[in-house]
N, C-alpha and C positions, 0 to 999 in steps of 0.2 A: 504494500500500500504506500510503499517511499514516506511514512511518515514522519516528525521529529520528535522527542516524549521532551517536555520540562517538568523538571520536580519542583514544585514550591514546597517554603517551607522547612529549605535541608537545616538542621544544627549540629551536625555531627560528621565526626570523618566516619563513622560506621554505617553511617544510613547512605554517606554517598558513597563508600565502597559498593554497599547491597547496591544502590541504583544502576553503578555502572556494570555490575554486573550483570544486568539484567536487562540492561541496552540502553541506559537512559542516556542523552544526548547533552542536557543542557539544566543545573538547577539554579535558584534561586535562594537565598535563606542565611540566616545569621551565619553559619559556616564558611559562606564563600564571601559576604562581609556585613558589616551591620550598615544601616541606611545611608545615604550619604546625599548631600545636597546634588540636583541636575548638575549641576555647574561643575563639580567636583568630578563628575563620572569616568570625562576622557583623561585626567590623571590617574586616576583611580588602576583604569582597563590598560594604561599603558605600563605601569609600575606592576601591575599584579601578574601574580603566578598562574593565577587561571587565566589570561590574555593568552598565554604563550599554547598551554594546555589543552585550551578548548577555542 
C-alpha cells in the first residue's frame, strides 16, 4: 500500500526500539524532543541526531 506509519507520543528509547521494529517510519514525542518554539525548529533538525537518522 506504499504507506508511511508516524508514532505520536514516543517517551522512550524502548517504545521507539519496538516501533522500529515493527516498521515505523517517523515519530513524534518527548523522546525525540520536548516542544520547541516554530522558529526554533530549523536549528533544532539541523543540530539533531534524528536529522541525520531519519
Amino acid at each position: 500500500m506504499d504507506l508511511k506509519v508516524i508514532a505520536e507520543g514516543v517517551e522512550s528509547r524502548a517504545v521507539w526500539d519496538r516501533l522500529t521494529a515493527l516498521g515505523c517510519d517517523t515519530a513524534q514525542g518527548y523522546f525525540i524532543s520536548r516542544p520547541i518554539p516554530a522558529g526554533e525548529f530549523a536549528k533544532w533538525e539541523s543540530e539533531s541526531c534524528w536529522h541525520a537518522q531519519h
